[in-house]
Backbone as CSV, one residue per row, in Angstrom:
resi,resn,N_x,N_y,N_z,CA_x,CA_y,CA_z,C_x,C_y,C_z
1,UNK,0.823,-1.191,0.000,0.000,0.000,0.000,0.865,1.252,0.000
2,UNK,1.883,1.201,0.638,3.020,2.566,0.386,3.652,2.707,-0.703
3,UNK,3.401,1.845,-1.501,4.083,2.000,-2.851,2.985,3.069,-3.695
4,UNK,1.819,2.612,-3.307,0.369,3.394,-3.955,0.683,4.860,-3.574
5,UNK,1.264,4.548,-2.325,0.780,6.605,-1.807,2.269,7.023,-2.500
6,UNK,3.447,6.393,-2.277,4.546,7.087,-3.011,4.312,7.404,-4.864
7,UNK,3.687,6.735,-5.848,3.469,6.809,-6.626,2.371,8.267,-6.991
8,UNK,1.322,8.121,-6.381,0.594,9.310,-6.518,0.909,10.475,-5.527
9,UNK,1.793,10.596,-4.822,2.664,11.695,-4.326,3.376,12.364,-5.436
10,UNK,4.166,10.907,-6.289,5.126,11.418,-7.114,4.575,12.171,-8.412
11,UNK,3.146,12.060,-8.834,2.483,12.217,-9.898,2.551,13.533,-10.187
12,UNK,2.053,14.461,-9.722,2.070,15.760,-10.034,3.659,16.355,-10.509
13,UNK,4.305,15.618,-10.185,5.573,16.139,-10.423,6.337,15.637,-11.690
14,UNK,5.670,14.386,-11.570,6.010,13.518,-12.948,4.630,14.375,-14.534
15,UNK,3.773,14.990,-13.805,2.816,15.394,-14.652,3.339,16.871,-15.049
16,UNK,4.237,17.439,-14.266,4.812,18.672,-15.104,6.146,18.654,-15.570
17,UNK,7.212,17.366,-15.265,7.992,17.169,-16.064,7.703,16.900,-17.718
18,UNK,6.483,15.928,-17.362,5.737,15.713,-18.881,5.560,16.672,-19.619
19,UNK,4.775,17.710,-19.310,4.441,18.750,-19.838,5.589,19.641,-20.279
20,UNK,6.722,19.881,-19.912,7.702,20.505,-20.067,8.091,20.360,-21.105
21,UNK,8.207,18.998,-21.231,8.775,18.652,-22.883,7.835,17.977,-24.037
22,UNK,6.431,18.593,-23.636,5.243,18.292,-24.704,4.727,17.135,-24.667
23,UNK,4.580,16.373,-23.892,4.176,15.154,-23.742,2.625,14.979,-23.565
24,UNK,2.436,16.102,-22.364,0.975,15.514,-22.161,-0.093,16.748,-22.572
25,UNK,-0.801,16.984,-22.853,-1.767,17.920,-23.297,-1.780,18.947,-22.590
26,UNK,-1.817,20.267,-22.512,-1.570,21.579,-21.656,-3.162,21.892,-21.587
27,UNK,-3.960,21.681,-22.072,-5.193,22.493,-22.162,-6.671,20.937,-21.986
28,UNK,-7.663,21.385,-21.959,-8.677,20.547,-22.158,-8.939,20.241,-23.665
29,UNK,-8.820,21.685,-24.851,-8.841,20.956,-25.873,-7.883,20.292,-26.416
30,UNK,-6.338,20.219,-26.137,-5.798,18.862,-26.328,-5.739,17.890,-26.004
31,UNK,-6.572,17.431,-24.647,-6.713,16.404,-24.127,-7.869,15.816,-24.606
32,UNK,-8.449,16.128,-25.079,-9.663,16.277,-26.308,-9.352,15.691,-27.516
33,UNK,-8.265,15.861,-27.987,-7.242,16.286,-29.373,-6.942,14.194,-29.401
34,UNK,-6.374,14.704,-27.686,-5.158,12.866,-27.838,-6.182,11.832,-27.613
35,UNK,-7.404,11.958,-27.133,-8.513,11.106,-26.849,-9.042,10.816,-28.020
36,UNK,-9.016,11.534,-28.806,-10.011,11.677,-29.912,-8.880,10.799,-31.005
37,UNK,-7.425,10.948,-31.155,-6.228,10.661,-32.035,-6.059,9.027,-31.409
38,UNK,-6.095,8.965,-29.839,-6.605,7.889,-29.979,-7.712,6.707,-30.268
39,UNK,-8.629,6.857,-30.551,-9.409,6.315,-30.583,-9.830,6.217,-32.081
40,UNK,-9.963,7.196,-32.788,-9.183,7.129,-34.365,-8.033,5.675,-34.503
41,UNK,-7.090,5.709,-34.262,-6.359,4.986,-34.653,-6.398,3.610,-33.858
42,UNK,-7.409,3.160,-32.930,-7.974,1.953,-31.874,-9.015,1.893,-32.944
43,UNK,-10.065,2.582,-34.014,-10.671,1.893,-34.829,-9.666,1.374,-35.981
44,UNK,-8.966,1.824,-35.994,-8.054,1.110,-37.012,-7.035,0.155,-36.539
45,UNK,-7.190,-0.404,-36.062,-6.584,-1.634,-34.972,-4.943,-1.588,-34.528
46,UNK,-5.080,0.134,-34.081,-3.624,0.761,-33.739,-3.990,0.747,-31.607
47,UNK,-2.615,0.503,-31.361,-2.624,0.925,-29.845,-2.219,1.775,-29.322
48,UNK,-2.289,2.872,-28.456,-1.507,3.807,-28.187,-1.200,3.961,-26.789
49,UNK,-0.680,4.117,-26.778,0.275,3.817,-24.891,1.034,5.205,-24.669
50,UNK,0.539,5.516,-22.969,1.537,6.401,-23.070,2.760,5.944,-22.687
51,UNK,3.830,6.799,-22.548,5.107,6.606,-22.303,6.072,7.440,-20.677
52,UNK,6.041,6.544,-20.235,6.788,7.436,-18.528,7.406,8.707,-18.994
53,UNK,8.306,8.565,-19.950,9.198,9.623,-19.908,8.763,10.959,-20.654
54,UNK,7.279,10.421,-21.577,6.945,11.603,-22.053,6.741,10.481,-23.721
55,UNK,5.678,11.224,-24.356,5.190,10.541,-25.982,4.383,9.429,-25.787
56,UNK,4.310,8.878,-26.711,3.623,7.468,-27.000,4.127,6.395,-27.600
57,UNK,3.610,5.348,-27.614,4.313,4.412,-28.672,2.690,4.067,-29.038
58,UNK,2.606,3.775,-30.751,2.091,3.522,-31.484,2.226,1.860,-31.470
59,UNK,1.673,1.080,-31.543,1.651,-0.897,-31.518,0.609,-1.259,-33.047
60,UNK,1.156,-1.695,-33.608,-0.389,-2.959,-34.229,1.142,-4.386,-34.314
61,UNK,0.223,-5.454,-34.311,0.686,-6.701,-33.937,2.161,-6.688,-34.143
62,UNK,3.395,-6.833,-34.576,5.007,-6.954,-34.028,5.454,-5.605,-33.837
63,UNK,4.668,-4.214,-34.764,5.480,-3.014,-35.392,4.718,-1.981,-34.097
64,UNK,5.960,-1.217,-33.960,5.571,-0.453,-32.693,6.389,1.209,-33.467
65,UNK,5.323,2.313,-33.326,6.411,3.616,-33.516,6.144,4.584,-32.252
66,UNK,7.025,5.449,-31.847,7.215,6.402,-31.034,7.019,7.534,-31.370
67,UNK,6.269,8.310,-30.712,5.566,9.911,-31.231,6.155,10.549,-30.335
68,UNK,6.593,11.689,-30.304,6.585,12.598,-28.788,5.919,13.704,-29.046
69,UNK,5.036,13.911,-30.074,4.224,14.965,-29.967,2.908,14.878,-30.421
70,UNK,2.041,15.372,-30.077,0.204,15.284,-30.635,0.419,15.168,-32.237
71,UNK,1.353,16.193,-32.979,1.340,15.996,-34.091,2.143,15.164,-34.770
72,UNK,2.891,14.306,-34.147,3.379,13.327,-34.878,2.129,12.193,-34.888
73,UNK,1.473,12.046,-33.609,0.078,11.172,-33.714,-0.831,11.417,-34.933
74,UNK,-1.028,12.951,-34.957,-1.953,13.069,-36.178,-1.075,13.258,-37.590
75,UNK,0.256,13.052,-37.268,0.309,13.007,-39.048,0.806,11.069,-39.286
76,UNK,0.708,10.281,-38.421,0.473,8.955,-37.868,-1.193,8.669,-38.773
77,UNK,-1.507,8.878,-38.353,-3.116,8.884,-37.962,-3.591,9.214,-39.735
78,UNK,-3.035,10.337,-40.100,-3.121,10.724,-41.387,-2.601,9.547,-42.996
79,UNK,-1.857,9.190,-42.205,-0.699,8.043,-43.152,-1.503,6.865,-43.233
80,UNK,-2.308,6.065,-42.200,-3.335,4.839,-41.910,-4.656,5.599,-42.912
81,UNK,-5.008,6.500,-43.445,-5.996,7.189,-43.798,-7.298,7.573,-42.972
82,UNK,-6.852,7.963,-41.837,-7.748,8.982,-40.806,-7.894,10.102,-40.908
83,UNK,-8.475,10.911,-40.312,-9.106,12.109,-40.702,-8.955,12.907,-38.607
84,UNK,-8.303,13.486,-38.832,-8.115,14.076,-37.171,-9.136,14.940,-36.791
């Protein structure tokens, strides 16, 4: 159970390192943006994960790619023939 409270102690801090270097959405409409980029590319039988250190990795069955920014997702997203 102390592992639980050290982890979400550590969060906020790990949530503005993220942000520092573009990782996680700054606003509600980009969090909007990556919900939406995901789920786009989960109908197209893509996975998207976030990443500790900041980005994503992209999965479909062996092939995996790494984004570190919203717009590498949507020009991702664009290439599968999605529409952002």
């Amino acid at each position: 159970m102390s592992s639980i409270t050290s982890i979400a102690s550590e969060a906020p801090e790990m949530a503005r390192s993220k942000a520092a270097v573009g990782a996680l959405p700054t606003s509600e409409d980009q969090a909007k943006q990556l919900a939406n980029l995901k789920a786009q590319l989960a109908l197209r039988g893509f996975t998207v994960h976030d990443v500790s250190s900041g980005g994503w990795v992209i999965g479909r069955w062996d092939r995996t790619l790494f984004a570190a920014k919203l717009a590498d997702l949507e020009a991702f997203l664009l290439r599968v023939g999605g529409q952002p």
